[in-house]
C-alpha positions in Angstrom: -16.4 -13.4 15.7 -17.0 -13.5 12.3 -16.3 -10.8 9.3 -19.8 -10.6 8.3 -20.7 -9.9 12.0 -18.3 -7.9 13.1 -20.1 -4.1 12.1 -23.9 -5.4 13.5 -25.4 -5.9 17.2 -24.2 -9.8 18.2 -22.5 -10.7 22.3 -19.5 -8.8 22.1 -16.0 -10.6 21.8 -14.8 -11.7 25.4 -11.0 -12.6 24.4 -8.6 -10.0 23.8 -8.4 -9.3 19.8 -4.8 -8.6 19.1 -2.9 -7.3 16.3 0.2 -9.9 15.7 3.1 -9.9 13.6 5.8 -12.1 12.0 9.0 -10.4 10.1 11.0 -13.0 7.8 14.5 -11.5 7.0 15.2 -14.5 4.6 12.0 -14.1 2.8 12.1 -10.7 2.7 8.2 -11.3 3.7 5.9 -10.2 6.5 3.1 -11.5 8.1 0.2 -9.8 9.9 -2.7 -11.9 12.2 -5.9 -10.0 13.5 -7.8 -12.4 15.9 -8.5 -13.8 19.2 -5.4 -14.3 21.5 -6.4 -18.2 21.9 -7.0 -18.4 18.3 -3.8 -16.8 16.9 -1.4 -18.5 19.3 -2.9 -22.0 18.1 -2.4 -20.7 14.7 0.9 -20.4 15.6 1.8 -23.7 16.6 0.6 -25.4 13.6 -3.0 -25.4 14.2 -5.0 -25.3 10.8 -8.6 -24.8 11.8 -7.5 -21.6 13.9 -10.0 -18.7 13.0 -8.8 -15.5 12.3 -9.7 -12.5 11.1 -7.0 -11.3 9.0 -4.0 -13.9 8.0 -1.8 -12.3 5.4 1.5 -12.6 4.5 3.2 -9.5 2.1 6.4 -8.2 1.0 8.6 -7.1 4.1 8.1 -2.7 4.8 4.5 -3.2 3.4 3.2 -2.1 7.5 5.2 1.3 7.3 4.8 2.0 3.9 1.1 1.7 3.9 0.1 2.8 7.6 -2.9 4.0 7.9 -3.1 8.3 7.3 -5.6 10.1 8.6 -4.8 13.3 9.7 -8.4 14.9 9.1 -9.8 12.7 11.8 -12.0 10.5 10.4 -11.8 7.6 12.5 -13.2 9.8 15.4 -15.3 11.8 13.7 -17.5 8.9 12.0 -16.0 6.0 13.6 -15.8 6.5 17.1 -18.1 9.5 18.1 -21.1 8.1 16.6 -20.9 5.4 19.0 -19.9 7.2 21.9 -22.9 9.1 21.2 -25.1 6.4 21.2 -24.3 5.2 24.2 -26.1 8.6 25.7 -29.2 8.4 23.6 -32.7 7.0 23.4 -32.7 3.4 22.2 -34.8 4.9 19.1 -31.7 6.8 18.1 -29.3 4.4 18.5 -29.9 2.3 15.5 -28.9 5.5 13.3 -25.7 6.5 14.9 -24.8 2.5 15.3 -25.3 2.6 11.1 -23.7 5.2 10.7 -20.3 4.0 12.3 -21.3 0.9 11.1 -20.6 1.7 7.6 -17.7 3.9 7.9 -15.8 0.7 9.8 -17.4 -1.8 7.4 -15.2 0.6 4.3 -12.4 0.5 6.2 -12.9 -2.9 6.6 -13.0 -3.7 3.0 -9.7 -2.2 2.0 -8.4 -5.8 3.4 -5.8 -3.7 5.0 -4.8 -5.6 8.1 -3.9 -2.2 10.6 -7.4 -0.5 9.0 -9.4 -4.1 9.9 -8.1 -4.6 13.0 -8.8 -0.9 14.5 -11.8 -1.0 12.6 -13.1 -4.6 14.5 -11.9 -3.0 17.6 -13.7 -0.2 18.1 -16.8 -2.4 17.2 -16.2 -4.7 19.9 -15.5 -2.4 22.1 -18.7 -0.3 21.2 -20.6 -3.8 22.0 -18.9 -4.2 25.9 -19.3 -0.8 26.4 -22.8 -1.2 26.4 -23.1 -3.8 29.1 -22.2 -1.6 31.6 -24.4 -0.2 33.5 -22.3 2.8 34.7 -22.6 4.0 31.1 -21.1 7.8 31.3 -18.1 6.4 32.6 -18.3 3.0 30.3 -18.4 6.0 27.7 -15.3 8.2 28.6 -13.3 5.2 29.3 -14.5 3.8 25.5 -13.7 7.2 23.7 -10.1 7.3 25.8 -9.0 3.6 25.0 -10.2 3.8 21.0 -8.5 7.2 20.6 -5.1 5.8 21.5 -5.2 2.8 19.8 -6.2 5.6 16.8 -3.4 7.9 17.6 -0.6 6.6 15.7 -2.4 7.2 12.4 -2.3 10.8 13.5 1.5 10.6 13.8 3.5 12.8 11.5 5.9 10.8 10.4 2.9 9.0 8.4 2.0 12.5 7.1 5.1 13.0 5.4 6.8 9.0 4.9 8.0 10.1 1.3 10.4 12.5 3.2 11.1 10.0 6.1 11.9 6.8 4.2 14.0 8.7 1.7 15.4 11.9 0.4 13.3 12.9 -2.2 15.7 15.8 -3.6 18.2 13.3 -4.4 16.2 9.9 -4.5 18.3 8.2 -2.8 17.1 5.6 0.2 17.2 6.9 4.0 17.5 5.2 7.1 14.4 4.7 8.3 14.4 6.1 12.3 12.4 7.3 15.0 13.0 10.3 16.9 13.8 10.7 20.2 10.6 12.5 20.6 8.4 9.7 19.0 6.9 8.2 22.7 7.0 12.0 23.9 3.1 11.8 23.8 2.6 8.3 24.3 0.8 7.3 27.2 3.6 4.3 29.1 0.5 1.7 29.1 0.6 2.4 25.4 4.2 1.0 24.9 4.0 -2.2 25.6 4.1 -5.0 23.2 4.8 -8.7 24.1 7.1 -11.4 22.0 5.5 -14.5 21.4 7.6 -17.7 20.4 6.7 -20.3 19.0 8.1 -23.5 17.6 11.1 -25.6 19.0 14.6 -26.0 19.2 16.8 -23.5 16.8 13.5 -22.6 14.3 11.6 -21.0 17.1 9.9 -18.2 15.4 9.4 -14.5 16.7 5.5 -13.1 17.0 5.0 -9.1 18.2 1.9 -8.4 19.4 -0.1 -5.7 20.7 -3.3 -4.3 21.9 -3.7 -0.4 22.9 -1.2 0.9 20.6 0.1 0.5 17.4 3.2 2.7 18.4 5.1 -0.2 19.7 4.6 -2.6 16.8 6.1 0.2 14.6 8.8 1.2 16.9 9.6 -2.7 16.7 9.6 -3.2 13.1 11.2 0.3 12.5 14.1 -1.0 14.9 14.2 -4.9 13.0 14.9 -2.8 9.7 17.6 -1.0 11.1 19.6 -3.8 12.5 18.9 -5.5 9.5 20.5 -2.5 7.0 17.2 -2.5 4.9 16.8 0.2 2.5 13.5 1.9 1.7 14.0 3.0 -2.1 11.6 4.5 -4.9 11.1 2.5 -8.2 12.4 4.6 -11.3 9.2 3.0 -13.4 5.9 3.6 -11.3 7.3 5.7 -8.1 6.5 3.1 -5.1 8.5 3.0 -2.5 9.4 -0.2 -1.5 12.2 -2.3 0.7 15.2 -3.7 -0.8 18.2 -5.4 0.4 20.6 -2.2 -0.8 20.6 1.3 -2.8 21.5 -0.8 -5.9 18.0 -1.8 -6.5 16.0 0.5 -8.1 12.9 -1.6 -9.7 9.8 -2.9 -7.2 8.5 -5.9 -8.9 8.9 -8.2 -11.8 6.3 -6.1 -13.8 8.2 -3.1 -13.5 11.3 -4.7 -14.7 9.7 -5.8 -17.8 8.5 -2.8 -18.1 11.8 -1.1 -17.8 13.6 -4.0 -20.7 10.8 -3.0 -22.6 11.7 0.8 -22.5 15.6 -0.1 -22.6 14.3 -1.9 -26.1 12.5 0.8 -27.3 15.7 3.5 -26.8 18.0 0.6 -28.0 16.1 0.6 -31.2 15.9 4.5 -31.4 19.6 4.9 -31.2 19.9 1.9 -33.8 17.3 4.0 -36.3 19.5 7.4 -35.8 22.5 5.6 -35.9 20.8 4.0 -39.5 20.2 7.2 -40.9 23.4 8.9 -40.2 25.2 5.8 -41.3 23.6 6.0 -44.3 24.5 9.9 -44.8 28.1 9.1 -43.9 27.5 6.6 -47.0 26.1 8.7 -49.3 28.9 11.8 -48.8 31.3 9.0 -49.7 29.8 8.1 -52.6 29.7 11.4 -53.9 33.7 11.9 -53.1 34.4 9.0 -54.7 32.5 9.9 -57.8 34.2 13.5 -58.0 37.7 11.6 -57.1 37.3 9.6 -60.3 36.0 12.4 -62.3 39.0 14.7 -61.3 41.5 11.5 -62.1 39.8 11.2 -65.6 41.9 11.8 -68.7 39.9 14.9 -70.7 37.0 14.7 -68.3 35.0 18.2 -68.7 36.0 20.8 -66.5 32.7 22.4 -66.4 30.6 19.2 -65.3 33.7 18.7 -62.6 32.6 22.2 -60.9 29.0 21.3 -61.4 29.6 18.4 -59.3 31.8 20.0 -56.6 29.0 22.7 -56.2 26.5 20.4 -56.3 28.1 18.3 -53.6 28.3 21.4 -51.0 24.8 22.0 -51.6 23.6 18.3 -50.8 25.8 18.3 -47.5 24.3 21.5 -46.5 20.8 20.2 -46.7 21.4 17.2 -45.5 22.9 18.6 -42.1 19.5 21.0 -42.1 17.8 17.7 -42.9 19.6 15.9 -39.9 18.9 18.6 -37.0 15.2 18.4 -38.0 15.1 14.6 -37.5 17.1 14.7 -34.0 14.8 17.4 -33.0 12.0 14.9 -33.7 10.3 17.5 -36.3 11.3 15.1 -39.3 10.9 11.4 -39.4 14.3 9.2 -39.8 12.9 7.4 -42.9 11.8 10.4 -44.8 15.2 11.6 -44.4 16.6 8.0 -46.1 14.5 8.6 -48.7 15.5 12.1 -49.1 19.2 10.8 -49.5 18.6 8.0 -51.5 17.3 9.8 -54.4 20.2 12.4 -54.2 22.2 9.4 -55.2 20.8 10.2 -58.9 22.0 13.8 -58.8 25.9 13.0 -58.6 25.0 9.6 -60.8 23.8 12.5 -63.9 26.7 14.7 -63.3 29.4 12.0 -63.5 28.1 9.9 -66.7 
């Protein structure tokens, strides 16, 4: 079955089409197949010209963190019902309700989310064999049953609130990432089951989960790999996603983010460097005027007088200049305009003391 095809009329899909994935602890990488049974286990023994739906490969925690949310019901309000309702209607009506679930899977189709395109070619497919039978009322309960559990888990609260289960967002810091004991409480046993595929020989045989009715296996399995492994689920300080990391150390996503974090570290550097600039340069200027008066006061007949004028003068240029200083830390006065402001005080002391 092809893409383009999948969300119009064509001979339904006889082979199972299963959701399949690959968890690389080395790589920090996972993989994720939608296809044909036949066609994704001869993808994974090397075969090239396998035809799949969905073949992507993406950083490792990328299936929790972005399972599918839909806690308004959408996929059975315009996915599923439409097409549980044209199975009970006219053939002239059909074409309407077919579009209209048509389109709503086709969007969901097009996020190139692998959990959203497989449910969404699923319930297509199974729209299509439903309508073979000839026992159709019972075709049609059966059809509505099966797609509403393989829809469940996007229903499922932890999804609602993953900020609070993947970590504590109080103190930011990563949480363990577990089910509770709860979790299958609801679950149908049929819908537990997932199967291990290997593939491969020798000591590089690799491990393939797969599953059909449920997704709440598949995430009761990779929820349980993370674990054993001692993955962390942490939140980037520069754009807020949550990603997986290796330990609570790590606190930047991606590459972009840690330029952009240098970037801001440069920025600050070069803030403290401006303050520390213009306060160096007031610590400067207050010497200069002690040393003047120092001289003036060690001066042989030097005028009284001017010697006071220059004392006074001195307490009122270090009281502006610490009124001067507040403004600029408070970001109300630029650093250079308070430079400037100093270096022509320089004259004041220089008139006094010739």
């Amino acid at each position: 079955m092809k893409p383009e095809e999948s969300f119009v009329r064509h001979q339904p899909c006889g082979d199972r089409i299963i959701f399949a994935l690959i968890l690389d602890r080395k790589k920090m990488k996972e993989r994720i197949m939608v296809g044909e049974a036949s066609q994704i286990f001869l993808s994974l023994n090397g075969n090239m010209d396998a035809e799949l739906l969905c073949d992507v490969k993406r950083l490792l925690g990328t299936f929790l963190i972005d399972f599918e949310n839909d806690m308004q019901g959408d996929w059975n309000r315009f996915g599923i019902m439409p097409l549980y309702d044209a199975l009970h209607v006219n053939r002239w009506k059909q074409p309407e309700l077919e579009q209209q679930a048509g389109d709503f899977l086709k969007e969901k189709y097009a996020t190139l989310d692998p959990v959203r395109q497989y449910a969404a070619v699923r319930v297509w497919n199974e729209y299509l064999k439903t309508r073979e039978y000839r026992e159709r009322d019972t075709a049609s309960e059966q059809f509505v049953s099966r797609m509403g559990r393989l829809t469940a888990a996007f229903q499922s609260p932890i999804f609602q609130n993953r900020n609070q289960v993947l970590f504590d967002e109080d103190t930011g810091r990563a949480k363990r990432f577990e089910l509770s004991a709860d979790f299958f409480t609801q679950v149908p046993m049929e819908d537990s089951r997932i199967e291990l595929w290997y593939s491969g020989g020798g000591n590089l045989q690799t491990e393939c989960a797969t599953v059909y009715d449920s997704f709440y296996p598949m995430i009761a399995y990779y929820a349980n790999r993370l674990a054993d492994w001692g993955f962390k689920f942490c939140k980037c300080k520069v754009c807020g996603k949550i990603f997986l990391a290796e330990s609570l150390r790590y606190e930047l996503c991606s590459g972009k983010c840690r330029k952009t974090q240098a970037l801001q570290n440069k920025r600050e550097f070069d803030a403290r460097a401006r303050e520390n600039n213009y306060d160096l340069l007031y610590k400067n200027e207050c010497q200069s005027w002690r040393n003047k008066i120092k001289r003036a006061e060690c001066m042989e007949g030097f005028p009284a007088d001017r010697l006071l004028k220059m004392q006074e003068a001195f307490e009122i240029f270090k009281k502006a200049a610490l009124q001067k200083k507040k403004l600029v830390k408070e970001h109300k006065m630029l650093p250079q305009e308070f430079m400037d402001w100093l270096y022509r005080q320089s004259s004041v002391i220089m008139e006094l003391g010739s």
